[in-house]
Phi, psi and omega in degrees: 000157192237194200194117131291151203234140128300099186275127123339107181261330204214134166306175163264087203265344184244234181291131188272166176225194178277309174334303176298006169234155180234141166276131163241161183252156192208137194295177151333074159347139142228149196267166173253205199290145175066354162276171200214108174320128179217124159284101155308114195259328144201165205257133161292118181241124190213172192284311134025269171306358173297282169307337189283329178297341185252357160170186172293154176229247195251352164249180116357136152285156157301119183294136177283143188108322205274112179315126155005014190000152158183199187228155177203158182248110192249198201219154163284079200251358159181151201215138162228050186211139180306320217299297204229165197234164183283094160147349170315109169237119213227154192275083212216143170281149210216187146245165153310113201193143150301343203191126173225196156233152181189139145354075213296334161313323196268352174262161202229123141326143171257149080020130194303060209249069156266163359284117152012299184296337184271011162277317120303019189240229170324314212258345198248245193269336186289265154034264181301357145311283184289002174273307183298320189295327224259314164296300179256020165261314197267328193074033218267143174300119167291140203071011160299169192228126172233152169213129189264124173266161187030085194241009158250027172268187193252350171271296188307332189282318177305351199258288182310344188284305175286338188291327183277340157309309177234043148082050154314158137260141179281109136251158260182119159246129196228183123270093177094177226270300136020256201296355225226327180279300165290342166295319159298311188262002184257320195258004143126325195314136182302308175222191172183126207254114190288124178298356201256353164313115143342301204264028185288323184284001174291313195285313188320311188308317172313302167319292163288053187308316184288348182087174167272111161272344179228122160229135193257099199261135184231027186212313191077220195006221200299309185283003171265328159321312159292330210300316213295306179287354160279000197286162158250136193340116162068024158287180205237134173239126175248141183269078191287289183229185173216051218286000183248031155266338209289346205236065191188107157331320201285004206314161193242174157220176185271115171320325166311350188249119356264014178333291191304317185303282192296318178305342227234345197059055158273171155275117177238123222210112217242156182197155175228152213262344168273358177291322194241062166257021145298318169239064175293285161348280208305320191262352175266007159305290161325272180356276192311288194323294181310329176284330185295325166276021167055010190270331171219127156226141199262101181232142192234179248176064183252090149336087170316115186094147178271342170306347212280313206326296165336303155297359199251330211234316180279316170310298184318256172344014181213005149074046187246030164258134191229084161142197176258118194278157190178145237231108161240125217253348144187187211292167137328153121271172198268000000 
């Protein structure tokens, strides 16, 4: 039997394209002792996978040659390990792939959850992304002012969501006028400011009379620079991502630094969603509540086909996704 693939064929130095992936056909994995044969059912699409293109992070970097990483939820179709058993659906870092093999130590049993899809989403790494940075970073007060950069992102909407759950003022940084409109009216935000506005620091400042105690940044460069001069004495800035550098030769950084950090005392603070994965339990805990109490509402952003995945990834990154995006490479089971 044979198994399609995604590849990285050519590094990117600049804006990536379709061109820098190839789809292939490839044989069948097969697992060896202790592995577990996984049908891919969906795919994690994140900004992420970008940064992996330019050098090491917190992984391996990615190889011109190298399938595609990515995190996926998958189906168990043959195990040679006690761990998991054949129909078992689990949680593994993967590839772009129709079929991968991986470690059965390394894949997490899922919980009985549908759709799926709130698994990677609310429930999975976006959810817990914006919980732990938002909780176990920001720390946030009720009546504090947070403010989320790519807040119609799949991360940023989830953030603005809990802040307001437990009782923030919310603003919302977006792209365009649109997303900036849903975001206030659909996702809950006291307000929301378009980056690509001349005048955003006039309009943030509006948005914020009181100034910012949290800022939740998922972008870097010039909006975090503007963010930086609204922050207020002993706010907390948590650092998630920096997406409007990763697709650029050119990256830029905030000029403000560290000027700013020390007069104003701020905290500033970088995290990956596997530093707390002790208290996952906690957080899927909040979750669930808050979605059940309508306090959070879950909208994901699901790309059909694995052929789809390469276009999935440059939209993300050109920000035309509202919710958390993801590649689905085949059905639920039933």
């Amino acid at each position: 039997m044979s198994n399609r693939q995604i590849q990285l064929t050519t590094l990117p130095t600049g804006e990536l394209t379709p061109d820098h992936f190839s789809l292939r056909t490839t044989d069948m994995p097969e697992p060896g002792e202790g592995q577990v044969l996984l049908r891919t059912i969906l795919m994690s699409i994140d900004a992420a996978n970008r940064s992996w293109m330019k050098g090491a992070t917190y992984r391996d970097a990615v190889q011109a040659g190298d399938a595609m990483p990515t995190y996926a939820i998958g189906e168990v179709m043959h195990s040679n390990s006690p761990r998991l058993k054949k129909g078992d659906v689990v949680a593994a870092e993967s590839v772009w792939a129709d079929h991968t093999v991986c470690d059965a130590r390394k894949a997490l049993k899922l919980p009985d959850i549908r759709p799926l899809s709130n698994l990677l989403s609310v429930y999975g790494i976006a959810g817990k992304t914006a919980f732990h940075g938002l909780i176990g970073v920001g720390r946030p007060i009720a009546g504090e002012t947070v403010l989320v950069s790519a807040a119609a992102g799949s991360v940023g909407g989830y953030v603005g969501q809990i802040a307001k759950a437990i009782g923030c003022r919310v603003v919302g940084i977006a792209g365009g006028a649109e997303k900036c409109d849903w975001v206030v009216e659909t996702l809950g935000f006291d307000a929301c400011v378009d980056y690509r506005d001349p005048g955003m620091f006039k309009a943030l400042r509006a948005a914020c009379p009181d100034g910012v105690d949290i800022y939740f940044d998922n972008v870097g460069g010039q909006v975090l620079e503007t963010a930086l001069f609204l922050m207020n004495e002993r706010g907390r800035v948590v650092c998630c991502g920096a997406i409007s550098q990763y697709d650029t030769a050119d990256a830029t950084g905030p000029r403000n630094l560290p000027g700013l950090v020390v007069v104003k005392r701020l905290r500033m603070e970088g995290f990956i969603v596997m530093d707390f994965a002790d208290q996952d339990a906690t957080a899927l805990r909040a979750l669930q509540t808050w979605v059940k109490s309508g306090d959070i509402k879950v909208f994901e952003d699901i790309v059909e086909g694995l052929e789809n995945a390469p276009s999935a990834l440059i939209g993300l990154l050109a920000g035309d996704n509202r919710g958390k995006r993801m590649v689905r490479v085949g059905p639920d089971p039933s």
